[in-house]
DOVEXTI-624996 format. One record per residue: residue in three letters; x, y negated, z negated of N, C-alpha, C in turn. Coordinates in pm, whole numbers, padded with zeros to 5 digits, always signed. Layout:
ALAXYZXYZXYZ/...
REM end
This chain:
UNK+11309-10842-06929+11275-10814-07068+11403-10810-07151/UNK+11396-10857-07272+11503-10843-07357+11531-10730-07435/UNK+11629-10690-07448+11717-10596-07559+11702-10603-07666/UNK+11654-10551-07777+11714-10534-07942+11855-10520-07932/UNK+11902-10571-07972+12076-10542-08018+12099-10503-08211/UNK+12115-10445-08255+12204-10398-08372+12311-10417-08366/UNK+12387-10491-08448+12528-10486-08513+12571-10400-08640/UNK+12673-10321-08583+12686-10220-08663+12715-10231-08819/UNK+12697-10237-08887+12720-10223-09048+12728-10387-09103/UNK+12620-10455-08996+12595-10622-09066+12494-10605-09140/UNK+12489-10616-09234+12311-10604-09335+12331-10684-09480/UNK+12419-10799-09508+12425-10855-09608+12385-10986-09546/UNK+12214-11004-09634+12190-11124-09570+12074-11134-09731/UNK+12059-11345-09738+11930-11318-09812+11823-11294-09806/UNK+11757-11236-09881+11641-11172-09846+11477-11266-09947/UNK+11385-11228-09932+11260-11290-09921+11154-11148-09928/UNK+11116-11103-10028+11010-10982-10071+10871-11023-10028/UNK+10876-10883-09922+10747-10917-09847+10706-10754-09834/UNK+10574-10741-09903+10528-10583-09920+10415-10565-09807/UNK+10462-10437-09742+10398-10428-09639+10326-10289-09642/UNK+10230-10216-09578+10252-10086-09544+10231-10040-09396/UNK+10294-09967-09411+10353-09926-09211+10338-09784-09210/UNK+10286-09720-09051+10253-09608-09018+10379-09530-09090/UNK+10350-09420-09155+10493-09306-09170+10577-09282-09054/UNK+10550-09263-08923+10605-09263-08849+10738-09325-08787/UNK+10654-09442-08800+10717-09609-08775+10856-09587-08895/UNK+10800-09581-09035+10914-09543-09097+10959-09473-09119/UNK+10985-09333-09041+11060-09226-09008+11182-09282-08915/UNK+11123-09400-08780+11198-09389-08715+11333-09540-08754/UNK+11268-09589-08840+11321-09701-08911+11449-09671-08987/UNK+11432-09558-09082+11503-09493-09161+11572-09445-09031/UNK+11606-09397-08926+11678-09301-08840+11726-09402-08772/UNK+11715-09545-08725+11807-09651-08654+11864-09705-08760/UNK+11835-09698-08853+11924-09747-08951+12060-09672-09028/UNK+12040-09576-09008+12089-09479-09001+12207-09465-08900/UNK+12147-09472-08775+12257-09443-08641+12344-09552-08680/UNK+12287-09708-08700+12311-09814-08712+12421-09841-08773/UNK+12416-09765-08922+12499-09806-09043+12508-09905-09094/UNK+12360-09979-09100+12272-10059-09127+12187-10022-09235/UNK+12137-10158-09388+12031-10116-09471+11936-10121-09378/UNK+11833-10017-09424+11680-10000-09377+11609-10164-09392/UNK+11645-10285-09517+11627-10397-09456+11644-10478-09383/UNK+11782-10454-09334+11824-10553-09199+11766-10456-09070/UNK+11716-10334-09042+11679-10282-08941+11519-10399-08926/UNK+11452-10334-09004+11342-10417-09041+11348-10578-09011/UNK+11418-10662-09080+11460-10800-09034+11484-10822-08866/UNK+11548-10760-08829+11560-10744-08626+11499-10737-08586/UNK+11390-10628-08600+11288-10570-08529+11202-10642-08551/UNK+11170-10753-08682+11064-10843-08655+11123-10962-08577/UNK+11233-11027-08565+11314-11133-08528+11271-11042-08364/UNK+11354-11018-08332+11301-10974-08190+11142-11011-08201/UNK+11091-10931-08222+10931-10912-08204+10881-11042-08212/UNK+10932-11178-08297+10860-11284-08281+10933-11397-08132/UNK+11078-11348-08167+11125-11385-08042+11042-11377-07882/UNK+10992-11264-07880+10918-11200-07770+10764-11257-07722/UNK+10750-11335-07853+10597-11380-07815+10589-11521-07834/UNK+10583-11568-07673+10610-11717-07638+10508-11800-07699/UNK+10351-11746-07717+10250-11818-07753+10283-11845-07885/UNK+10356-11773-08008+10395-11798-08138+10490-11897-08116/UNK+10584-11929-08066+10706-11977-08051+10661-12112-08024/UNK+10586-12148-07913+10513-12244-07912+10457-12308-08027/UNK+10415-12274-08060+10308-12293-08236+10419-12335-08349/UNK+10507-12275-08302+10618-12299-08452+10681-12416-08426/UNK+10678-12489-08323+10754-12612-08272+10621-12671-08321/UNK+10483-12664-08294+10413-12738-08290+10387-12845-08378/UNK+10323-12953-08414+10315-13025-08585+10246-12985-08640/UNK+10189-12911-08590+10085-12824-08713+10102-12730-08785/UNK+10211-12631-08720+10273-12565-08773+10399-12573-08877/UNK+10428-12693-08845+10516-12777-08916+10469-12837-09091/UNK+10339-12912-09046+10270-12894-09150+10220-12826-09220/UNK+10209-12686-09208+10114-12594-09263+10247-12508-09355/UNK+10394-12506-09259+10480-12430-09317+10525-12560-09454/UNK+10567-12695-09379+10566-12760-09515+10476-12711-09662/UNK+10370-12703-09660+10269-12721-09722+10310-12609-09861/UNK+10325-12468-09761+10291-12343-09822+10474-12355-09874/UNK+10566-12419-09848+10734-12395-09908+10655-12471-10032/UNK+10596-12578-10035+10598-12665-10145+10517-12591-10249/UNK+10404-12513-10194+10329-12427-10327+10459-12343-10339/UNK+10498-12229-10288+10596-12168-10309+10704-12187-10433/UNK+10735-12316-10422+10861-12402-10457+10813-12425-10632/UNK+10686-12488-10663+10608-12507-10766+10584-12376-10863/UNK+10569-12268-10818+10514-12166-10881+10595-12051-10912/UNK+10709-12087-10848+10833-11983-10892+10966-12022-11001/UNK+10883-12184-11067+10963-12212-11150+10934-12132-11327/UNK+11032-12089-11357+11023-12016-11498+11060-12120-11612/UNK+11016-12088-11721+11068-12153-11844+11211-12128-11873/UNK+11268-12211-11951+11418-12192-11992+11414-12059-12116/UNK+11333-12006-12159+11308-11877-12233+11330-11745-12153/UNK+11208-11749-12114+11201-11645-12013+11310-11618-11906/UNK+11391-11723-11860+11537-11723-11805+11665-11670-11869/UNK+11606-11660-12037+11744-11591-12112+11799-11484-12026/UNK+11907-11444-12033+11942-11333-11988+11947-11206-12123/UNK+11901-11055-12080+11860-10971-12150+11975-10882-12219/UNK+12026-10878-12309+12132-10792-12378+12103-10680-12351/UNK+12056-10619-12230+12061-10465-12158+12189-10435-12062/UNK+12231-10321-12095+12314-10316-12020+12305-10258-11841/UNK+12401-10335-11764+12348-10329-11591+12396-10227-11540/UNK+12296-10157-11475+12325-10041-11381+12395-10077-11255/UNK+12455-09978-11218+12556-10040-11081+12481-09933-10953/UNK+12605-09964-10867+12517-09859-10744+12399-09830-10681/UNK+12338-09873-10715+12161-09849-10704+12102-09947-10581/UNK+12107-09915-10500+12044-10019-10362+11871-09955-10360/UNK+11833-10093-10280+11670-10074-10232+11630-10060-10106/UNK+11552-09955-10057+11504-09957-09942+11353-09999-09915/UNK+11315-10041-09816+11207-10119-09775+11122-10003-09780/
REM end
């Protein structure tokens, strides 16, 4: 069986907003390896699913497959279409930027 490994204070990576909800528990103990870690609570999260898909050969299979290939094509290209904004709405806002302020999952 394989290991989770953590690297200590690696957690600058891009990220991709994906809202979930998870037992309190689960994120008690999330918040507390991340923690030991010195790791954001999102890169704990990012591992623990990377492992977890790592671990399941029948998925892994599927993701090589062409169907899966096609289906992930499919859904980047809606993706890709619907996250384009107008050149308005792109202005940038004469508010002034808060600093310091990080997000946890």
């Amino acid at each position: 069986m394989s290991k989770l490994k953590l690297e200590h204070g690696v957690s600058r990576i891009r990220r991709a907003k994906l809202q979930s909800s998870i037992d309190q528990t689960i994120a008690d103990d999330i918040d507390l390896l991340a923690q030991w870690s010195n790791n954001e609570t999102n890169y704990v999260v990012n591992e623990l699913l990377r492992f977890a898909l790592a671990q399941e050969e029948d998925f892994q299979k599927y993701k090589v497959s062409p169907a899966a290939k096609a289906t992930h094509a499919a859904s980047s290209t809606k993706l890709q279409s619907t996250s384009i904004k107008p050149a308005i709405e792109a202005a940038p806002k004469s508010e002034p930027s808060s600093t310091g302020s990080t997000a946890h999952a």
